[in-house]
VMD Tcl script that builds the backbone (N, CA, C; Angstrom):
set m [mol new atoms 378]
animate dup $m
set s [atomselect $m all]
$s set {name element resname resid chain x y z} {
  {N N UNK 1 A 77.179 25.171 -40.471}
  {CA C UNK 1 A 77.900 24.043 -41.008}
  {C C UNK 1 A 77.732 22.849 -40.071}
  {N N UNK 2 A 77.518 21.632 -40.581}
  {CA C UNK 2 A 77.129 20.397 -39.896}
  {C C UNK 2 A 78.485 20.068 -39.632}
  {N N UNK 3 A 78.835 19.880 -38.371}
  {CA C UNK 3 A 80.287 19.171 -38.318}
  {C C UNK 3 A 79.474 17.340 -37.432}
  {N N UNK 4 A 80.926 16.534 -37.496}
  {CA C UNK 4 A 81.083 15.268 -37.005}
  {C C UNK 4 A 80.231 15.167 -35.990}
  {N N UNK 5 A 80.593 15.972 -35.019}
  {CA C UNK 5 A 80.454 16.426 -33.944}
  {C C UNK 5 A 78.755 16.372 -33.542}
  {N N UNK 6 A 77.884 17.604 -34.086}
  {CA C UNK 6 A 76.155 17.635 -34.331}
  {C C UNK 6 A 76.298 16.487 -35.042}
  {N N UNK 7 A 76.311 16.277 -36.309}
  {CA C UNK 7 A 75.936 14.551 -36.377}
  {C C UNK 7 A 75.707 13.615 -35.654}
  {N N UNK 8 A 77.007 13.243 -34.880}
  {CA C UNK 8 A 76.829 12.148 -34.238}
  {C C UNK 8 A 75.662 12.039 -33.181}
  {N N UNK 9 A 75.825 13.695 -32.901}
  {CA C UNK 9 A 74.257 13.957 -31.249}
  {C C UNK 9 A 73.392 14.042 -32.047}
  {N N UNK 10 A 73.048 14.408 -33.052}
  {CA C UNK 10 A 71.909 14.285 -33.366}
  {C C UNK 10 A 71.663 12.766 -33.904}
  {N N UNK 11 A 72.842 12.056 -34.426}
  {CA C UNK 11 A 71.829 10.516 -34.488}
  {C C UNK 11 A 71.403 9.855 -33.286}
  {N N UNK 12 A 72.544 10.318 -32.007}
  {CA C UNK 12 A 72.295 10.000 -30.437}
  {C C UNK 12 A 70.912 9.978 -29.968}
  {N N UNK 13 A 69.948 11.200 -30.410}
  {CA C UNK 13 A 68.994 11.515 -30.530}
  {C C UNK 13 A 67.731 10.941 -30.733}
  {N N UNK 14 A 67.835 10.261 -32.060}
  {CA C UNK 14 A 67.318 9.479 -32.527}
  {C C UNK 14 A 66.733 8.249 -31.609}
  {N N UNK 15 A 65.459 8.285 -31.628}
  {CA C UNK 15 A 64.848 6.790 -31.076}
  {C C UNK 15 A 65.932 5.570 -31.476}
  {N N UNK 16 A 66.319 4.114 -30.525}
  {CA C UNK 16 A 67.018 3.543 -31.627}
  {C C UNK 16 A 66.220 2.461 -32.293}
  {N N UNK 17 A 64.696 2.886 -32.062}
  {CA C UNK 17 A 64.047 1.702 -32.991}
  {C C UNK 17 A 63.948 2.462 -34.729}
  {N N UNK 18 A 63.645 3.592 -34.538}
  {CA C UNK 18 A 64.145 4.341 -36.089}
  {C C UNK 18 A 64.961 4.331 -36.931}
  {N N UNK 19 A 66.326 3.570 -36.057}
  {CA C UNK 19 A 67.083 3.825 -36.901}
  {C C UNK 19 A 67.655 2.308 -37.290}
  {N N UNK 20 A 67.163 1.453 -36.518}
  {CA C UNK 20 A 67.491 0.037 -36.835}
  {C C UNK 20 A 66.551 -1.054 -36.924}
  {N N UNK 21 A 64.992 0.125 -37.263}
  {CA C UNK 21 A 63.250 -1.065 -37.556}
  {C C UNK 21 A 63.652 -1.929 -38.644}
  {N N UNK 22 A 64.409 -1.268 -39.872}
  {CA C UNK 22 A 64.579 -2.166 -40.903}
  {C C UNK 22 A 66.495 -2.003 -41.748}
  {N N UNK 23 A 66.123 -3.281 -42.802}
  {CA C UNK 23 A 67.644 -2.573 -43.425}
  {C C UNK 23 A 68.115 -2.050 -43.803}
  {N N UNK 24 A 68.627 -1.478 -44.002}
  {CA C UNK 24 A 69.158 -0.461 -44.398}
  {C C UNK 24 A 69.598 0.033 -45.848}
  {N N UNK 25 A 69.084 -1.305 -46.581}
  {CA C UNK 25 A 69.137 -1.310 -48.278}
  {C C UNK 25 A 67.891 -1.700 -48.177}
  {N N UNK 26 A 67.826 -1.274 -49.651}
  {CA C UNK 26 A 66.424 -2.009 -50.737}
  {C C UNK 26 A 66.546 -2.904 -51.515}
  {N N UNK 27 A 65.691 -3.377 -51.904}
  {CA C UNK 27 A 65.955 -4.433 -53.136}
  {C C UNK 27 A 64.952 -4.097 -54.483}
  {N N UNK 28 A 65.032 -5.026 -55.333}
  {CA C UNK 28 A 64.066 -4.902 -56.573}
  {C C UNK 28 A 63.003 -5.542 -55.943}
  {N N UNK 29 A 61.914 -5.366 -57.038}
  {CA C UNK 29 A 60.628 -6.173 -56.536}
  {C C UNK 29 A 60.452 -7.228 -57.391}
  {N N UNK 30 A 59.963 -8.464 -56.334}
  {CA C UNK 30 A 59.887 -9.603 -56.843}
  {C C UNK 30 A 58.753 -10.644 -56.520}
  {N N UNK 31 A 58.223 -11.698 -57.572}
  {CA C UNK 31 A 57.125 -11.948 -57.574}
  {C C UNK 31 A 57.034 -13.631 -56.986}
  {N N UNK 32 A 56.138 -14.211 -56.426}
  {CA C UNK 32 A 55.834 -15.758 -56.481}
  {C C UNK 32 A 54.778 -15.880 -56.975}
  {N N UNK 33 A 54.225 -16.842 -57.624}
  {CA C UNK 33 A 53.103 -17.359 -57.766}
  {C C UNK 33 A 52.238 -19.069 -56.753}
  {N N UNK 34 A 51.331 -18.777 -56.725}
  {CA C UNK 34 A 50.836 -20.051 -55.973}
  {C C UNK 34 A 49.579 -19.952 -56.707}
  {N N UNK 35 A 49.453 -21.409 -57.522}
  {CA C UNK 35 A 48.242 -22.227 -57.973}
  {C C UNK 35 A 48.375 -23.696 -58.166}
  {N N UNK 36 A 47.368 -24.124 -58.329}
  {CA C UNK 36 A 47.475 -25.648 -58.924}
  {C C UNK 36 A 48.539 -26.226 -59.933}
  {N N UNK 37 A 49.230 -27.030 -59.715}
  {CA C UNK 37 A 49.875 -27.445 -60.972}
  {C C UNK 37 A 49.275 -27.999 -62.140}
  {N N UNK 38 A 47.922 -28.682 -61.831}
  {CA C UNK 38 A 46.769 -29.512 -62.629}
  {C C UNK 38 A 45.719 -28.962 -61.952}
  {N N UNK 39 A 44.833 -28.948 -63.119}
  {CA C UNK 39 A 43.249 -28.633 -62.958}
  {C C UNK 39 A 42.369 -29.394 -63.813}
  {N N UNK 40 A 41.371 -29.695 -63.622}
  {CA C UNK 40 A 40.053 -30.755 -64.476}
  {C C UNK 40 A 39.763 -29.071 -65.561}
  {N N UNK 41 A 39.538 -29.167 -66.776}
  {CA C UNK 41 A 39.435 -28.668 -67.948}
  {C C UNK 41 A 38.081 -27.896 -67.818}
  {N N UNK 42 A 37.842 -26.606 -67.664}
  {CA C UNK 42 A 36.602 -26.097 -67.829}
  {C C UNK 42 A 36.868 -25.709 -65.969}
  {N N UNK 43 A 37.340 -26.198 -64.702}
  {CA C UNK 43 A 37.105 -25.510 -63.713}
  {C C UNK 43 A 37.962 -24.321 -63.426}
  {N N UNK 44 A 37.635 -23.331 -62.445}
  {CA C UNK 44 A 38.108 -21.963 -62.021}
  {C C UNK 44 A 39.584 -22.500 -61.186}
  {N N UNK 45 A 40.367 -21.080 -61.739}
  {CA C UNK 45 A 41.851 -21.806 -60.953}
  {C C UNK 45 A 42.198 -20.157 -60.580}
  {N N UNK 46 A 42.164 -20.209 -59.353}
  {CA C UNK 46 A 42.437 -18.965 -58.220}
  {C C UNK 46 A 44.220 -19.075 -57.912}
  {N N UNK 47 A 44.580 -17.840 -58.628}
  {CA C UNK 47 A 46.386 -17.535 -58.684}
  {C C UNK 47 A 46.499 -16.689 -57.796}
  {N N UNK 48 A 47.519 -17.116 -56.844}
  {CA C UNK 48 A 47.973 -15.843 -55.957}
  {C C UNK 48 A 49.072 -15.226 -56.405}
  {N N UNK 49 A 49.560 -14.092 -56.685}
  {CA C UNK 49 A 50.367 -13.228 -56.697}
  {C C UNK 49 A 50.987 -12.780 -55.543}
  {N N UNK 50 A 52.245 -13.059 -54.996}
  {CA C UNK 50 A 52.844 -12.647 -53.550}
  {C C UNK 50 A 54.125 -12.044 -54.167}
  {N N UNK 51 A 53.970 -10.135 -53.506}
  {CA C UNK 51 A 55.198 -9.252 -54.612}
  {C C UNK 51 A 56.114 -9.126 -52.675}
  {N N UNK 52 A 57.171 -8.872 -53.418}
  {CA C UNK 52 A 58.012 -8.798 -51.857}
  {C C UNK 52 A 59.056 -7.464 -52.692}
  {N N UNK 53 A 59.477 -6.623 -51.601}
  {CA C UNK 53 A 59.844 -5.298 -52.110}
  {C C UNK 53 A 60.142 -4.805 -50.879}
  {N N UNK 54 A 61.512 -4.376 -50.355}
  {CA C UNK 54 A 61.766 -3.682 -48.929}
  {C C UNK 54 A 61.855 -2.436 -49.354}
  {N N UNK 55 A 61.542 -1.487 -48.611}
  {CA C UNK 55 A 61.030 -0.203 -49.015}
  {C C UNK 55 A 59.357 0.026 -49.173}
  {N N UNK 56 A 58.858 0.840 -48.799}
  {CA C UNK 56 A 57.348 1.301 -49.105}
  {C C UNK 56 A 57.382 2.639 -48.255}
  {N N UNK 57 A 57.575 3.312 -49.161}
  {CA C UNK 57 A 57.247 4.749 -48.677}
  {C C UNK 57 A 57.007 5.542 -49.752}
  {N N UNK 58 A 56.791 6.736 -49.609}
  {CA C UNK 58 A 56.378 7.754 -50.755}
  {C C UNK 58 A 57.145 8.023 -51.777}
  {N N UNK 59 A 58.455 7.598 -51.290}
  {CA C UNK 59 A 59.710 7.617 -52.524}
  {C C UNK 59 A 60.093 6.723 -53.020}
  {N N UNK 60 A 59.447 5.432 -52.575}
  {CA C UNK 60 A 60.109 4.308 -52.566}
  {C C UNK 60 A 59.010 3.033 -52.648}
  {N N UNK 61 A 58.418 2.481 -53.911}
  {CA C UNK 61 A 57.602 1.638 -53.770}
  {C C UNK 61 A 57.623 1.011 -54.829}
  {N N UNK 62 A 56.883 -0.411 -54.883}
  {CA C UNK 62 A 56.425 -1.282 -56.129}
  {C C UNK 62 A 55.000 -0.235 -57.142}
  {N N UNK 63 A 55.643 0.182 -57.981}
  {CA C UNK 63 A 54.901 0.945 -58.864}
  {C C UNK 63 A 53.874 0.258 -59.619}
  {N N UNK 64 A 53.915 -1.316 -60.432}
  {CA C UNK 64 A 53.385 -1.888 -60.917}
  {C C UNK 64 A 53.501 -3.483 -60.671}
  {N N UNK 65 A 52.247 -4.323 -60.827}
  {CA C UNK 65 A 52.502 -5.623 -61.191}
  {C C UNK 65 A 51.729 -5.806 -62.406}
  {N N UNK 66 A 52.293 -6.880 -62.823}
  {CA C UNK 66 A 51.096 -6.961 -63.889}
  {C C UNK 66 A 51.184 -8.665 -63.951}
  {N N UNK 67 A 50.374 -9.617 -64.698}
  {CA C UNK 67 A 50.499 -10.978 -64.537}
  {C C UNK 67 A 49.899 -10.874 -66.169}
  {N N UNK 68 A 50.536 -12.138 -66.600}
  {CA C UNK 68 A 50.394 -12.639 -68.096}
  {C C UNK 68 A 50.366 -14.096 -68.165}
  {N N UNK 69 A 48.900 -14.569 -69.069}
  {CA C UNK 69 A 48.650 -16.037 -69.070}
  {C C UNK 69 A 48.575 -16.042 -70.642}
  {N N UNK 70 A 49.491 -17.191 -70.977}
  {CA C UNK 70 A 49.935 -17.713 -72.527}
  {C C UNK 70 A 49.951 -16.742 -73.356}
  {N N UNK 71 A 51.057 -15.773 -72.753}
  {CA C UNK 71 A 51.785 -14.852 -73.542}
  {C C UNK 71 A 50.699 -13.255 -73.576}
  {N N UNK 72 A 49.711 -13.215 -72.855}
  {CA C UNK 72 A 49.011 -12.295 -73.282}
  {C C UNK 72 A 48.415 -11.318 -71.743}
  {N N UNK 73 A 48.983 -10.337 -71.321}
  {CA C UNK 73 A 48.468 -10.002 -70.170}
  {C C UNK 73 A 47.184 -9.701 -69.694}
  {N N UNK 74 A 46.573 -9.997 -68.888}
  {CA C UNK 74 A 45.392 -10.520 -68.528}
  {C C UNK 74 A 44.929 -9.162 -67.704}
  {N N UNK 75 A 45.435 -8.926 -66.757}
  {CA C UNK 75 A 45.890 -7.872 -65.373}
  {C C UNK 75 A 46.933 -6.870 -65.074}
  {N N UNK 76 A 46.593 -6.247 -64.623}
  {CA C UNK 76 A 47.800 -4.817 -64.067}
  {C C UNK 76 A 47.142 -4.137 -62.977}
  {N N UNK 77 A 48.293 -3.880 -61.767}
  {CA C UNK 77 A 47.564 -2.967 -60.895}
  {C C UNK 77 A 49.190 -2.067 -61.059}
  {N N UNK 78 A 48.484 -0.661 -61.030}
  {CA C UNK 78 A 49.573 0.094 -61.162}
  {C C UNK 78 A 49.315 1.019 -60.140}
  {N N UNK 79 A 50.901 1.010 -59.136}
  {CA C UNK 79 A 50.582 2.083 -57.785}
  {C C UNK 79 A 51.136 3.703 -58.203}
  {N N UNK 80 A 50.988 4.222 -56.933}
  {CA C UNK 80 A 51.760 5.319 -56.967}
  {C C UNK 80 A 52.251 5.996 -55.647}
  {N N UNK 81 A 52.959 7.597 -55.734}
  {CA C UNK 81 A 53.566 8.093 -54.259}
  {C C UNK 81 A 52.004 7.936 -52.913}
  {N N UNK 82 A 51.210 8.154 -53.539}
  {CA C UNK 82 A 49.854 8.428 -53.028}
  {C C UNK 82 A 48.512 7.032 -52.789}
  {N N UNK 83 A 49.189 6.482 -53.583}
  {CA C UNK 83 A 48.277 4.798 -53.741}
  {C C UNK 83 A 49.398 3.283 -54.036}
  {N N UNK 84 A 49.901 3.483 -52.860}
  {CA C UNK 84 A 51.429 2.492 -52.587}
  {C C UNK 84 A 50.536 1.147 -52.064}
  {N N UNK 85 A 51.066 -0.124 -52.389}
  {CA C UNK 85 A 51.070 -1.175 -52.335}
  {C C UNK 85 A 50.397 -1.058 -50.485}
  {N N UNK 86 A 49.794 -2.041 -50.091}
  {CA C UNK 86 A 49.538 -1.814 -48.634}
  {C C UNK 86 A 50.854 -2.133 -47.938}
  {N N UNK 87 A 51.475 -3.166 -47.793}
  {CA C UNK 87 A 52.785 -3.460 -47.464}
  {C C UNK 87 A 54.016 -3.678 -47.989}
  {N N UNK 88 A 55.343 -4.352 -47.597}
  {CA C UNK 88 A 56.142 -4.419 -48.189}
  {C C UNK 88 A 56.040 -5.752 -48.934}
  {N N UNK 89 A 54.675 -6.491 -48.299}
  {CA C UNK 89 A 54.831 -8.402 -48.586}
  {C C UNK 89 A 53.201 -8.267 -49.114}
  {N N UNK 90 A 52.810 -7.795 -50.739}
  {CA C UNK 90 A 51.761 -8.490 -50.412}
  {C C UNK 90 A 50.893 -8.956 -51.827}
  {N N UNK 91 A 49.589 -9.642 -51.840}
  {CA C UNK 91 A 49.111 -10.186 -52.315}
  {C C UNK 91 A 48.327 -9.759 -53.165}
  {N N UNK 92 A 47.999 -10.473 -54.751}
  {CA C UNK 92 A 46.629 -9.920 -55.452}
  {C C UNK 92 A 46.306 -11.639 -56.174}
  {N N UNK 93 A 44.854 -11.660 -56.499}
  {CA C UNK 93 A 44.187 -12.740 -56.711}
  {C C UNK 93 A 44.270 -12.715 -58.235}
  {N N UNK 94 A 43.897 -13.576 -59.220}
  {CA C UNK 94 A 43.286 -13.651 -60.492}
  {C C UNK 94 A 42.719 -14.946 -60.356}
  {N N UNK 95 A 41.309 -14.874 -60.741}
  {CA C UNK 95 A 40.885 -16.081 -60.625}
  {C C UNK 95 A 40.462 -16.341 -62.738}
  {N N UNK 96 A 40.565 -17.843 -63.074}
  {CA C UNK 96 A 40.635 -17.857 -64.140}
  {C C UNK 96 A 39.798 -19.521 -64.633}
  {N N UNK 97 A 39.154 -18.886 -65.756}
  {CA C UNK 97 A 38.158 -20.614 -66.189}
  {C C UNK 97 A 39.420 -21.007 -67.450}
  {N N UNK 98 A 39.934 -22.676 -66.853}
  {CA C UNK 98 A 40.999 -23.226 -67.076}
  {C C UNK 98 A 40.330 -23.975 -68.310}
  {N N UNK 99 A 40.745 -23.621 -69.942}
  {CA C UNK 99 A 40.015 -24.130 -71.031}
  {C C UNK 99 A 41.358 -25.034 -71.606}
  {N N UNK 100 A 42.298 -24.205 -71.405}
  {CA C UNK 100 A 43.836 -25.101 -71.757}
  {C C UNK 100 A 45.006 -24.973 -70.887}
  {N N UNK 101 A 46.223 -25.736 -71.343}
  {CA C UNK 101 A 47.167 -25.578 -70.236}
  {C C UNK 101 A 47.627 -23.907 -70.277}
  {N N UNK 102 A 47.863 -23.522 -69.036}
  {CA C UNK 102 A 48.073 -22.367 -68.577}
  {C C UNK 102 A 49.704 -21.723 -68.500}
  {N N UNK 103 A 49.907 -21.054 -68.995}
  {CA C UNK 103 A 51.631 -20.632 -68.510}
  {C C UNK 103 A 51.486 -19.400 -68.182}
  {N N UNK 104 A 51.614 -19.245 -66.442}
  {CA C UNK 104 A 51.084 -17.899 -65.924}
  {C C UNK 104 A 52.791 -17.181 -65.700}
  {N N UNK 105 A 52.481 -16.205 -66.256}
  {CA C UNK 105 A 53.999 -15.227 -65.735}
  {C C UNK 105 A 53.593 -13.696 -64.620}
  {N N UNK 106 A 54.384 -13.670 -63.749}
  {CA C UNK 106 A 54.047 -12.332 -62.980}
  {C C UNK 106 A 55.636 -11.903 -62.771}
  {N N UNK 107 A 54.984 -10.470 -62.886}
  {CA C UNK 107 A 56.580 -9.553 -62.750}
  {C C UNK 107 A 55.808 -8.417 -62.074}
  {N N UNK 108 A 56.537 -7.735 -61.154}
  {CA C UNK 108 A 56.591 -6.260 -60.551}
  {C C UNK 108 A 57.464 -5.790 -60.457}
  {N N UNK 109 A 57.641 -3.880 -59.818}
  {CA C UNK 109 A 58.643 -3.590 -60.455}
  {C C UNK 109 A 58.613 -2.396 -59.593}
  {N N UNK 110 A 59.880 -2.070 -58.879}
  {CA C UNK 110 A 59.873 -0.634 -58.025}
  {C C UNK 110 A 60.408 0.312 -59.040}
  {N N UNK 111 A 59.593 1.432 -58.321}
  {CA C UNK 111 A 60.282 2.492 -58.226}
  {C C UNK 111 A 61.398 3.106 -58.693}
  {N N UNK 112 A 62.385 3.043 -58.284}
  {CA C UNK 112 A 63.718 3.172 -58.422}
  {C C UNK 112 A 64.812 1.991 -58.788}
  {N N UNK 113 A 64.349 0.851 -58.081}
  {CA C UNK 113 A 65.550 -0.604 -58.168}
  {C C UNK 113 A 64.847 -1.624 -59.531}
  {N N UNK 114 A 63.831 -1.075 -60.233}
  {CA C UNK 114 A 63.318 -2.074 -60.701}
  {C C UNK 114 A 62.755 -3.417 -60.557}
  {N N UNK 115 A 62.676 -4.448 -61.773}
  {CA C UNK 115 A 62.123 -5.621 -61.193}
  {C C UNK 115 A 63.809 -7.009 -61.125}
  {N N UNK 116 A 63.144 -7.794 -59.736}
  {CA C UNK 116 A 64.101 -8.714 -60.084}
  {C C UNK 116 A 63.784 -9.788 -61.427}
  {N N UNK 117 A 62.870 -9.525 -62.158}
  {CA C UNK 117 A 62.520 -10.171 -63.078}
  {C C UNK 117 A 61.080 -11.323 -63.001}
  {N N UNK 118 A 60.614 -11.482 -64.215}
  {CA C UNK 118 A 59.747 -12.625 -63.937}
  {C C UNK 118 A 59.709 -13.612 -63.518}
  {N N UNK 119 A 58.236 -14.443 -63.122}
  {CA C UNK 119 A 58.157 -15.678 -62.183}
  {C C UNK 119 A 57.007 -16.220 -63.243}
  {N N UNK 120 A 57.493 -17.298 -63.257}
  {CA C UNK 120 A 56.213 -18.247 -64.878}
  {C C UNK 120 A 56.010 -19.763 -63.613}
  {N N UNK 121 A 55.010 -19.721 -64.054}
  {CA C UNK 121 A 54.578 -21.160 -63.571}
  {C C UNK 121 A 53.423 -21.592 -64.640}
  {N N UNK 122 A 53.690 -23.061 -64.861}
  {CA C UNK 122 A 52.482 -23.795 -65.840}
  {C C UNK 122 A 51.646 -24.424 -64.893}
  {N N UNK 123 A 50.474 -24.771 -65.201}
  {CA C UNK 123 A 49.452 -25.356 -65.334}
  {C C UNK 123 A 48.989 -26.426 -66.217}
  {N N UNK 124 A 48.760 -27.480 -65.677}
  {CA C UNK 124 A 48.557 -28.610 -66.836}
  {C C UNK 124 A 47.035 -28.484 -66.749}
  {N N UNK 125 A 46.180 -28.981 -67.645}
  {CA C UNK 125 A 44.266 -28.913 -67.894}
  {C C UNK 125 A 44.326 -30.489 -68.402}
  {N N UNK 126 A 43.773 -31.088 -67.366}
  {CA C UNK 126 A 43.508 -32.358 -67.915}
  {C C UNK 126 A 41.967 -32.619 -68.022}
}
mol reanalyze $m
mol bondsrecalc $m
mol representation Tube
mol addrep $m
């Protein structure tokens, strides 16, 4: 039987960078986008996707992103316990030939906490 007592020595135990590297909650996963607000009509427009998600471990990760331009999804990277996001902060590209105005949406989504919801940004094509 675990009493108070072994508990407490055994968290004593404990390295104290283990037990206080990060916070101690999670959150949902959530997306930014970074591109041009305007682009000349017919040139390439390179979108960054930046997913942020505390937690990344085998139990605990951004399972999917996916990004959608004028209503129609374009992209998906879908993780897993075994093929987890590289970090807790990070990035994917879409690069795209800008024929009309653009309304880019990105959402990701953990694991367990879900998504904090979508991120839309437009694009004007002049």
């Amino acid at each position: 039987m675990l009493t108070r007592r072994k508990l407490l020595f055994a968290l004593m135990m404990l390295p104290f960078s283990s037990i206080y590297a990060r916070p101690a909650f999670a959150n949902k996963s959530s997306t930014s986008i970074d591109a041009p607000t305007t682009v000349p009509k017919g040139s390439e427009v390179t979108i960054r996707i930046t997913v942020t998600h505390r937690g990344n471990s085998a139990l605990h990760y951004t399972n999917w992103l996916r990004v959608i331009v004028n209503q129609k999804e374009i992209t998906r990277w879908d993780f897993s316990s075994g093929k987890r996001p590289e970090a807790e902060v990070f990035t994917r590209e879409v690069k795209l030939n800008a024929l009309e105005h653009l309304e880019v949406t990105a959402e990701a989504n953990c694991n367990l906490h879900g998504s904090a919801g979508p991120t839309t940004m437009k694009i004007s094509v002049s």
